[in-house]
N, C-alpha and C positions, 0 to 999 in steps of 0.2 A: 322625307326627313326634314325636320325643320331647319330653318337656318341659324349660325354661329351666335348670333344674337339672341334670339330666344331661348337657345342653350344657356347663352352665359347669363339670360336675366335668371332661368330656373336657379340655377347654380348659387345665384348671389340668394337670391330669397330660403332657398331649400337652409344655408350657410347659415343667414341669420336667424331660422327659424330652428337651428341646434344647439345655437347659443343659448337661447332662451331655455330647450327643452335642458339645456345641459345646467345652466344655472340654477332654473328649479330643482334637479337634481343633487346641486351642489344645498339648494337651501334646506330641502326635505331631508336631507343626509345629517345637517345640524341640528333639527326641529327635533327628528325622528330618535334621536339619543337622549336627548330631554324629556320627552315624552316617556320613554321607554324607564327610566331611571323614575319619574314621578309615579309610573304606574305603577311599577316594582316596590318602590316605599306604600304604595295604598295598600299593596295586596297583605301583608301578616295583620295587618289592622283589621280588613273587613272579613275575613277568614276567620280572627279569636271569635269579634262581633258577633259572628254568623253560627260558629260553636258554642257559643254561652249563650243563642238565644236558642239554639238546641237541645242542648241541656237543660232549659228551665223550661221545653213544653215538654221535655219528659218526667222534669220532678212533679207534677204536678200537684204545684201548690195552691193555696187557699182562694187565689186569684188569677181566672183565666182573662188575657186580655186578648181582643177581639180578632188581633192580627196572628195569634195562635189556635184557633178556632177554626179547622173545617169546617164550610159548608156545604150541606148535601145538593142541594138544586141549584145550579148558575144559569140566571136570567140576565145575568148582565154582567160584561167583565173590561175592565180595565185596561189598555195596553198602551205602555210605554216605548214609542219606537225612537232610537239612539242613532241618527246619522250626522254626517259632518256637513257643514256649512260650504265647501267647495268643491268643487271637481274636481278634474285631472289626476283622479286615483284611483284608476283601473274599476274593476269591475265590483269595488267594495260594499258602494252605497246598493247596485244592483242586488248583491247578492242577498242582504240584509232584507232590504224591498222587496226579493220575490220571497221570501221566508214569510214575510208578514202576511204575504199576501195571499200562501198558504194557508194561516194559521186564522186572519179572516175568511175566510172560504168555509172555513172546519167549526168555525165561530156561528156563523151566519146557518150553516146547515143543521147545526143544532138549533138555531131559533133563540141566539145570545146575542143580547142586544151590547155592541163594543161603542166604548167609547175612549178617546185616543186623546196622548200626549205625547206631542211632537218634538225631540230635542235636536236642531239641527236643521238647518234650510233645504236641506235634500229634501230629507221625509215630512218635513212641512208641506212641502212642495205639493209630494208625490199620496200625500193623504188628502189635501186639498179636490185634488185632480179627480179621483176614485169616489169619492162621497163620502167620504167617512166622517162621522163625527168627531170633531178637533174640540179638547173643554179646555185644554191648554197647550201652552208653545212656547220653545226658548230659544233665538236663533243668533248668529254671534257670539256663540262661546269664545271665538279668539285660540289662542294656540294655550290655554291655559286653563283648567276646569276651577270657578270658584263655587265652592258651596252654598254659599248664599244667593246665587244665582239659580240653583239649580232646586232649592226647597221650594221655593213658591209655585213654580210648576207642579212637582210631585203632590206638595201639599195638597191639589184639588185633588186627586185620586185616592190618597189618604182619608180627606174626609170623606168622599163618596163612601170609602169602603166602609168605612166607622159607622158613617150612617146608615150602614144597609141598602145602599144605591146600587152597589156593584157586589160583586159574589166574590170576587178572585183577580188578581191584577196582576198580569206580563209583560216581562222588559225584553224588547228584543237589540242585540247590539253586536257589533264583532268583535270576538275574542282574540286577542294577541298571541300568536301562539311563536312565532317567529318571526325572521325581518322576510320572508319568501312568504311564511302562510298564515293567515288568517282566517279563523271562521265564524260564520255568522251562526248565533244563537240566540234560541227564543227561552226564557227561562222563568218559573212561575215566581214572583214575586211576593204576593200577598196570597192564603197566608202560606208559612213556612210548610213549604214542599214537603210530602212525605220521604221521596229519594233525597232529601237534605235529612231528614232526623234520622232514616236508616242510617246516612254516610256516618252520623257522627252521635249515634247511641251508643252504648258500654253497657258491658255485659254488669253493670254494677250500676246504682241509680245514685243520684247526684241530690245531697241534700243540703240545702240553702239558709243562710239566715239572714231576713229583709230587715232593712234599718231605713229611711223610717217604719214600710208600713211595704208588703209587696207590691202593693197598686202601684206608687210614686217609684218604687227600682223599675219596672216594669215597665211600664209608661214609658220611663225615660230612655232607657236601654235597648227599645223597640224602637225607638222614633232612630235613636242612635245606627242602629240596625239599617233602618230604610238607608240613611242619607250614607251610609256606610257604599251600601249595594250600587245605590246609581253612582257615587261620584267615583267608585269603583268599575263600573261599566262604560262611564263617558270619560275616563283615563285610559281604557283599554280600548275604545272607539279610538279616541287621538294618537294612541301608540299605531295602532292598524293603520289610520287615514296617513299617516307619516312614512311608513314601511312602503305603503301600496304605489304612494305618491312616488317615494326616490325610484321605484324600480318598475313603473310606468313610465317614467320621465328618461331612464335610464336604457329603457326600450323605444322609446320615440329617438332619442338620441342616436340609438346605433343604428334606428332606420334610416334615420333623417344620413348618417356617414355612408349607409348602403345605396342610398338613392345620388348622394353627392356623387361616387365612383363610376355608380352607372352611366350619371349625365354626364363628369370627365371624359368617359371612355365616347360613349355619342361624340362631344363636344371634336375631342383627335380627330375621330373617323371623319364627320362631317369637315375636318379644317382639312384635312389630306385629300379627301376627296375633292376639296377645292384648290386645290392645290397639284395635284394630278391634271385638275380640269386646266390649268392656268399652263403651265405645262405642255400641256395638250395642244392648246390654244397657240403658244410660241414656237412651238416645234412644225406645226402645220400651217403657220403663216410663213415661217422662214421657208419652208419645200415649196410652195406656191410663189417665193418670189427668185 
């Protein structure tokens, strides 16, 4: 058994290391509400967005643009992976990472050559590590997503796609779904998902009038679209990284209060048994004299 010292050094360290877990707990607990409330404002925005650019590859008017365009054969596709910049939040950036790295495996076994945009130091990190090909990267987002930060990254995949570079482009990121659960999803980005225009067809078709000209609505409305999508998905990234955080933090915590009572409880036993021993010690010197 160790001795009363060692105990009490554990004790003091275990003590100030629950502080810590507890305060980030206390901070993620504030972030995580802000977060949550920003993300909730993104969502009716990128949802109409996401509806009205539905309905206009079902009108099918005079001018297809390129991001509503099936293509048959993908020899090369795009993917946009969405993690956070820090750790100490459970098992989130993992879960994200091992989806990708399904969905490269599924990529690669078809003979689809990916090439990757990294939002987040994690999955910089962890695409770095793997070989993957990285054409862009954004890392330091901060506790706040700006848009303007976030186009110049996408924008290289954009023009890839435009140009014929790439076939098809995927974001993968985790979805908010409560302050307990989060899930990681892989989601087809460019062009617009057939399981998106089933979601949101009518049994009546949707007829349009372009001012100036459909090309310039269109254009614009699609571009509107993407940055709709990601700064929608890296608001739901930071809700999740926030949730995972307080209740990782919140779990280190009550470890760290379970481990303190165990070493208390040590800590008695070892001090009475010395104590016993002392005891012991004065009671058998005094019968010997």
């Amino acid at each position: 058994m160790p001795g009363s010292k060692e105990i009490r050094t554990k004790i003091k360290s275990v003590q100030n290391t629950r502080k810590i877990t507890k305060a980030m707990e206390m901070v993620a607990a504030s972030k995580m509400r802000k977060a949550q409330d920003r993300m909730r404002r993104a969502r009716p925005y990128a949802d109409k967005v996401r509806n009205i650019a539905a309905h206009l590859a079902q009108a099918n008017p005079e001018y297809r643009h390129p991001f509503l365009v099936p293509r048959d054969e993908h020899k090369a596709a795009g993917l946009i992976v969405v993690t956070t910049d820090k750790g100490l939040c459970g098992g989130l950036n993992t879960n994200v990472l091992r989806a990708v790295t399904n969905k490269l495996r599924e990529l690669r076994g078809a003979n689809v050559e990916v090439r990757a945009t990294a939002i987040g130091n994690k999955g910089f990190g962890f695409m770095n590590r793997i070989g993957a090909k990285v054409v862009s990267h954004l890392v330091q987002l901060g506790d706040t997503p700006h848009l303007e930060k976030l186009i110049g990254p996408i924008k290289v995949q954009l023009d890839a796609y435009a140009a014929g570079e790439i076939d098809v482009v995927y974001m993968a990121y985790t979805r908010f779904i409560n302050t307990m659960k989060q899930e990681p999803v892989i989601e087809q980005l460019l062009p617009l998902s057939p399981e998106r225009l089933a979601e949101d067809s009518r049994e009546y078709s949707w007829d349009y009038l372009y001012e100036p000209d459909a090309q310039s609505v269109l254009d614009e409305l699609l571009l509107r679209y993407i940055e709709a999508l990601v700064y929608q998905a890296v608001a739901e990234n930071m809700a999740s990284e926030q949730s995972a955080r307080m209740v990782a933090m919140k779990a280190a915590s009550d470890n760290a209060k379970k481990v303190i009572e165990d070493l208390q409880l040590t800590y008695n036993k070892a001090r009475q048994a010395a104590i016993t021993k002392e005891l012991s010690e004065i009671v058998g010197g005094a019968a010997a004299v």
